[in-house]
C-alpha positions as CSV (number, residue, x, y, z in Angstrom):
1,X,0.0,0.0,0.0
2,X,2.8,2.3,0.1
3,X,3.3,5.3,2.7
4,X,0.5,7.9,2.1
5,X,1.0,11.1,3.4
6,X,-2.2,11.7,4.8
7,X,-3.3,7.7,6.0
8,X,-6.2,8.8,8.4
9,X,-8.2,10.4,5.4
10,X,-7.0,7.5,2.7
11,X,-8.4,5.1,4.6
12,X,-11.6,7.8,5.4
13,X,-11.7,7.6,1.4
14,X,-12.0,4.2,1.3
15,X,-14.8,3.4,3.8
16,X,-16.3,5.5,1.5
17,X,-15.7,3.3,-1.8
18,X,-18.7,0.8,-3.3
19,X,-18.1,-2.5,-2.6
20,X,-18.2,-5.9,-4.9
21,X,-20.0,-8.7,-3.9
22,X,-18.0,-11.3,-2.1
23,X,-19.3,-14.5,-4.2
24,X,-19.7,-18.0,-3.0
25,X,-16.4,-20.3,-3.7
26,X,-18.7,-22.7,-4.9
27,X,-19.9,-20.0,-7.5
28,X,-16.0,-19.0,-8.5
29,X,-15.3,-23.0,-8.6
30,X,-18.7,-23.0,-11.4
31,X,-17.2,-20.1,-13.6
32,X,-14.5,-21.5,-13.5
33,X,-15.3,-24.7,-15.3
34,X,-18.3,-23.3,-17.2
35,X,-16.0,-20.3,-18.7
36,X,-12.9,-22.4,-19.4
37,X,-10.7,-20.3,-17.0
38,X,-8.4,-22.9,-16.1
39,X,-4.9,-23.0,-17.2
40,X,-4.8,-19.2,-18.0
41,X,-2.4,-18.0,-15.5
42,X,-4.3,-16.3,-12.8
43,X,-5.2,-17.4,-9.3
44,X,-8.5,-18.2,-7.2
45,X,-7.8,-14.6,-6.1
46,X,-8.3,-13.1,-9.2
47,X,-10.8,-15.5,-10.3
48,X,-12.7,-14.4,-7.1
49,X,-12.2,-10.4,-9.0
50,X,-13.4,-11.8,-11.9
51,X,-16.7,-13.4,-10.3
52,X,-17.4,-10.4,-7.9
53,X,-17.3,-8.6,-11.7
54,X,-19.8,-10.6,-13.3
55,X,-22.0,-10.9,-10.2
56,X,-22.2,-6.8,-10.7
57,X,-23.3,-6.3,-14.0
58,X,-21.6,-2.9,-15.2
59,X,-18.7,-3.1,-12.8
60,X,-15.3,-3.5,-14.7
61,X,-12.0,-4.7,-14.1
62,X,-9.1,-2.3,-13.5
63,X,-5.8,-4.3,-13.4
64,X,-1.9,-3.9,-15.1
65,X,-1.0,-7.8,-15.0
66,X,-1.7,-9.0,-18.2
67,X,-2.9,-12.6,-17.8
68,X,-6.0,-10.9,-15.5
69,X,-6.0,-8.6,-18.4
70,X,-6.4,-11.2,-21.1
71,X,-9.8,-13.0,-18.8
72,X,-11.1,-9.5,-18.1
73,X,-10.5,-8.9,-22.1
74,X,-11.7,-12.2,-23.2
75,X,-15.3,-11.7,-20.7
76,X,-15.5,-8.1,-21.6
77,X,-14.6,-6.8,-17.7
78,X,-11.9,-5.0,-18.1
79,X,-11.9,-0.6,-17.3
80,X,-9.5,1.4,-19.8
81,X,-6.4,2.3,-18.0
82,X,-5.7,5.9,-18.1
């Protein structure tokens, strides 16, 4: 996370943030299988991302590593990076 100048009000600023959906492992495990995501290089972490995405319709993906990239790409997730 880094050493913010002002922590108190950061983490203020994130209470403040809209929150994803924590989905059921048992619903990642289902994508999972039913989109083929196996054996593309991310983890049950970012397949959790992933899920939490798709349970929000309209919420995208922001992320810089490129094999969470290429799901979020290939399932139409991913947010523009400025």
């Amino acid at each position: 996370m880094g050493p913010w100048r002002d922590r108190a009000s950061t983490l203020a600023r994130l209470d403040n943030m809209p929150q994803a959906r924590v989905v059921p492992l048992q619903d990642v495990r289902r994508m999972i299988e039913s989109r083929a995501l196996y054996s593309k290089g991310i983890g049950l972490t970012d397949a959790y991302l992933v899920a939490s995405c798709l349970a929000a319709p309209g919420t995208r993906l922001w992320t810089s590593d490129a094999r969470l990239g290429q799901v979020a790409d290939l399932l139409g997730i991913r947010a523009n990076l400025p």
